[in-house]
C-alpha positions in Angstrom: 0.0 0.0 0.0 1.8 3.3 -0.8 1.6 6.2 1.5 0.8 10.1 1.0 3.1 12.0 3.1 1.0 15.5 4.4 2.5 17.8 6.4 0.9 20.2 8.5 2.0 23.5 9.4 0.8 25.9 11.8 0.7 29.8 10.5 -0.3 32.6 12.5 -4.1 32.3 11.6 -4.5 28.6 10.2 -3.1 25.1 9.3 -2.2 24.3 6.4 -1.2 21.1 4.6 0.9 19.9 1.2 2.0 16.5 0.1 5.6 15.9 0.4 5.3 12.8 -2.4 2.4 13.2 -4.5 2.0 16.9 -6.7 -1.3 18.5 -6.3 -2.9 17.5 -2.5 -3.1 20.8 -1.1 -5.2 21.5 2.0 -5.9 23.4 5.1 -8.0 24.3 8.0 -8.7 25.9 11.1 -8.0 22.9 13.2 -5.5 19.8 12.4 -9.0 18.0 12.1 -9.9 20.5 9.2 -6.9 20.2 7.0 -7.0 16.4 7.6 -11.1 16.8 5.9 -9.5 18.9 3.4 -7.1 16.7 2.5 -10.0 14.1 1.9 -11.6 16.3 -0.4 -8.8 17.7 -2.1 -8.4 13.8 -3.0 -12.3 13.3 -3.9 -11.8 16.6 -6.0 -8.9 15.4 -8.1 -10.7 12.1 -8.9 -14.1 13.8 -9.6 -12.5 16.6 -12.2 -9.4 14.9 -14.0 -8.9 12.2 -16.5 -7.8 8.9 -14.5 -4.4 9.4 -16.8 -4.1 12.8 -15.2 -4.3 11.4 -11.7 -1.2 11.3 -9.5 0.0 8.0 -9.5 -0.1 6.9 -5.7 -4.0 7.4 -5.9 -4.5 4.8 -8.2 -4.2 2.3 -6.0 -4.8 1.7 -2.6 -3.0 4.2 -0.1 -2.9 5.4 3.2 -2.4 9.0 4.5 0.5 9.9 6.9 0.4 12.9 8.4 3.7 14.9 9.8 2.7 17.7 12.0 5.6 20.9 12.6 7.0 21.0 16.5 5.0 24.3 16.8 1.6 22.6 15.7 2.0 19.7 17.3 2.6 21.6 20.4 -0.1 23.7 20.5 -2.8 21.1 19.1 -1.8 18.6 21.6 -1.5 20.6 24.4 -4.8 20.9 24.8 -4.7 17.2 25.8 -1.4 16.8 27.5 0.4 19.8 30.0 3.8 21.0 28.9 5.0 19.8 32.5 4.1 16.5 31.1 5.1 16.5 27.8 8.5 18.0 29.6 8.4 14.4 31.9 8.0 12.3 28.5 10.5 14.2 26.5 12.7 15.4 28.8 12.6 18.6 27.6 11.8 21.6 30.1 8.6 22.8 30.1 10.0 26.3 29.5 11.5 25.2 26.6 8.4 23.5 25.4 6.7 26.8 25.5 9.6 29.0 23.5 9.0 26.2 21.3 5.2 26.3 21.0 4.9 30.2 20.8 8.1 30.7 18.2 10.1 32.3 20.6 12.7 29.5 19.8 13.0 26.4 16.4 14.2 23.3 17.9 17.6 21.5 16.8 17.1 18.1 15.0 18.1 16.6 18.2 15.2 17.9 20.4 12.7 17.2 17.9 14.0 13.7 17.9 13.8 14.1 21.6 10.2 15.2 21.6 9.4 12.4 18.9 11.1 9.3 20.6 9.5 10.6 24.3 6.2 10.6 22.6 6.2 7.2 20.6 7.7 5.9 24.0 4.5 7.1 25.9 2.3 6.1 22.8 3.7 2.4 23.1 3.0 2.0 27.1 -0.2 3.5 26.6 -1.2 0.8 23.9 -0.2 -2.0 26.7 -2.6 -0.4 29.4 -5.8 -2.7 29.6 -8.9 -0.8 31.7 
């Protein structure tokens, strides 16, 4: 199954969203929820308006959408869900830092967004083993 690569970037008013692998899938949003929609429909719209032969070729088949969110959108979308204190205790990043982060007072090296990334698939994994 190939994969459409979307990333999503938060602006000062809106997300927005572009493929990163297939020419054409534009979208965005007010919310990451919006641009994901979008994204949808930008799909729906190329196969509704364009000769099959016109069609980008990973939506011919069967495919699956990945999504890559910024640090900054990430950040602010999620932390409506989880605290910066604990997103600092996953990553190990201070929550301080987190927040020059969120609100652009400061762009994060490679290795801290590798930092927040591995922290967070870390947490994602012990989460999935948790039976209620």
């Amino acid at each position: 199954m190939e994969k459409i690569i979307m990333v999503i970037e938060k602006s000062s008013d809106f997300y927005s969203g572009y493929s990163d692998n297939c020419d054409g899938i534009y979208a965005s949003g007010d919310s990451i929820e919006a641009v994901k929609a979008d994204t949808e429909k930008a799909i729906e719209l190329i196969k509704e308006n364009l000769p099959e032969d016109q069609w980008p070729q990973i939506i011919k088949g069967d495919f699956e959408i990945e999504y890559h969110l910024d640090v900054v959108s990430f950040l602010e979308y999620y932390s409506r869900f989880l605290s910066l204190a604990g997103l600092g205790r996953i990553t190990g990043i201070n929550q301080k830092q987190l927040s020059n982060y969120m609100n652009r007072r400061a762009v994060p090296r490679r290795k801290q967004i590798d930092r927040i990334s591995d922290g967070l698939h870390k947490f994602a994994s012990e989460l999935m083993s948790v039976t209620l």
